[in-house]
N, C-alpha and C positions, 0 to 999 in steps of 0.2 A: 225814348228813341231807340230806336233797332239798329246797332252796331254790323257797321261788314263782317267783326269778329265771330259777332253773337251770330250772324245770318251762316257762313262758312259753319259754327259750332253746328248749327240745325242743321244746313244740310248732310255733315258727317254723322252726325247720329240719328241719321234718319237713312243712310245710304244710298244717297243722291248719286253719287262719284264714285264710277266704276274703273276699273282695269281690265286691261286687255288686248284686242285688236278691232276696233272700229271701225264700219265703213258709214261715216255720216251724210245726213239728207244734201248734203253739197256737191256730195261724191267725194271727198277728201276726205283722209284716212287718220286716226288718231289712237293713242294709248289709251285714251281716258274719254271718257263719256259720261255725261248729267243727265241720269232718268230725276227728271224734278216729278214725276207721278209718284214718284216714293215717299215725296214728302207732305203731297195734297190729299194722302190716305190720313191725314191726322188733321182733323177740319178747323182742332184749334190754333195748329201750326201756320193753317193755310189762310185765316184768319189775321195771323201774327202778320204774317211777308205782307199781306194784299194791303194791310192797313199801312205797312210803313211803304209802300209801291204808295199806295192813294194820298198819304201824306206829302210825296213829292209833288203832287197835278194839284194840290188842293187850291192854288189861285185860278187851274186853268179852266173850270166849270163847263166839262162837259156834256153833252146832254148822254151822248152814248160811251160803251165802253167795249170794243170787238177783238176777240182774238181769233188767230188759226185754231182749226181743231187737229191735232187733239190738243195740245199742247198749251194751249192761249185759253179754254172754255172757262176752266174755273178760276183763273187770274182773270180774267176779264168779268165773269159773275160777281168774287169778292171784293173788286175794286171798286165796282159798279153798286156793291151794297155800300160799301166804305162811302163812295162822293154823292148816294143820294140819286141815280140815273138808272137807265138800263143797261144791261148787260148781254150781250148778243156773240153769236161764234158764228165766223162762216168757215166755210168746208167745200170738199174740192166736188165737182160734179163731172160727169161722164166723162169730158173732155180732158178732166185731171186738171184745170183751173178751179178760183175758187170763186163763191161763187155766196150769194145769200138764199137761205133755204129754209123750210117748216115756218113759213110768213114772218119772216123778220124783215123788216125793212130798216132802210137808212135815210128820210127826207130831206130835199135840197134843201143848204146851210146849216143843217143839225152840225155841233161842234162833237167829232169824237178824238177818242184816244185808243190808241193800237197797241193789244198788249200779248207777251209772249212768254214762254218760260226762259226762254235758252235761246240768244243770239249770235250764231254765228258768222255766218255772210250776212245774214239780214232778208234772205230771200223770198221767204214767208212772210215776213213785216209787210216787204212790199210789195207783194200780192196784195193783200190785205187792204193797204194803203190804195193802192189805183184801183181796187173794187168800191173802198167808200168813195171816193173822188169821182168815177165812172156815175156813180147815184147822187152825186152833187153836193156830201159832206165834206166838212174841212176839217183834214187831218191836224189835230193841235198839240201830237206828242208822241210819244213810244215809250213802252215801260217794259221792263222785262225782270226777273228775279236775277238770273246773272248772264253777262255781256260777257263773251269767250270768244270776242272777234278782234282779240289785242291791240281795242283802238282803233281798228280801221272801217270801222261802219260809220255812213254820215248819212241818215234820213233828211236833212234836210228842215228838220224840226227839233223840238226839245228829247233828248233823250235821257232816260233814268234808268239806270238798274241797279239794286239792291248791293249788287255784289259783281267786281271783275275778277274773272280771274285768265292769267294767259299760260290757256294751253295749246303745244303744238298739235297742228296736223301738218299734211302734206299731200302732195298730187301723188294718187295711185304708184306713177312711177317711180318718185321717189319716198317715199315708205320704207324708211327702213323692215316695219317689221315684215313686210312683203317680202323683204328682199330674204329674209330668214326664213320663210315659208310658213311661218302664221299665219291659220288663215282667219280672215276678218269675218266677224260677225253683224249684223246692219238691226241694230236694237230699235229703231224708233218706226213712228208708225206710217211711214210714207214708204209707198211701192219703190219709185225711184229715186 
């Protein structure tokens, strides 16, 4: 079994956990930042987390397994090898919602599971969430490698992450490092 310890050891010597001045996909501002792409460059690593993420859902027998792109693609492909299903990503479309694309589909009452790397408001999840539900699946969980939303995320369904950890952010205006004239850098891959 994959220890929170052992999972934290991975992510630091893979250098998941940055420093600095953040402006995250929330628009809230932080010291520290989880590029978890850092650590799915090592397919045995990526392997390791998916299987102990898919050991969590292993009662929930979904058919599908979706994450956001970028972020959710290959957690959702090796969870999805782990429980035996498919494995699907949607992605944002013209309108900058997101959106099912390159013929993937989600059929009425398919059971899936919504998976991500890094949750912090949840905002992505549930995009993601009302797009299966929009196509008639029932959403039967959320998994993510590590939960950074200190507790305050409630999908509404079962949730699992590998690993919490709380770290602060804050509203633009109050940022401290703003207020020292750091200027923030916005690491991830969403325009807004």
């Amino acid at each position: 079994m994959l220890t929170e310890k052992k999972v934290i050891d991975i992510l630091q010597e893979t250098g998941v956990l940055l420093q600095g001045h953040f402006l995250l996909t929330s628009g809230r501002h932080s010291e520290h930042y989880l590029q978890c792409a850092r650590v799915f460059q090592f397919p045995d690593l990526a392997a390791e987390l998916c299987r102990a993420l898919a050991e969590k859902f292993n009662g929930l027998k979904p058919d599908v397994c979706i994450g956001p792109a970028l972020g959710g693609i290959i957690i959702a492909y090796e969870t999805a090898r782990e429980l035996n299903t498919r494995g699907i990503f949607a992605e944002r479309d013209e309108s900058g919602g997101m959106a099912l694309r390159r013929g993937f589909a989600i059929h009425p009452g398919e059971k899936v599971l919504v998976l991500e790397d890094v949750v912090t408001t949840g905002g992505s999840v549930r995009e993601v969430m009302n797009l299966v539900r929009a196509h008639g699946g029932q959403v039967l969980g959320v998994g993510s490698i590590v939960d950074r939303s200190n507790g305050q995320v409630d999908f509404g369904v079962p949730y699992q992450a590998l690993v919490r950890l709380d770290i602060v952010s804050w509203e633009p205006a109050d940022c401290p490092l703003c207020a020292k004239g750091i200027p923030a850098v916005k690491p991830g891959s969403r325009k807004r």
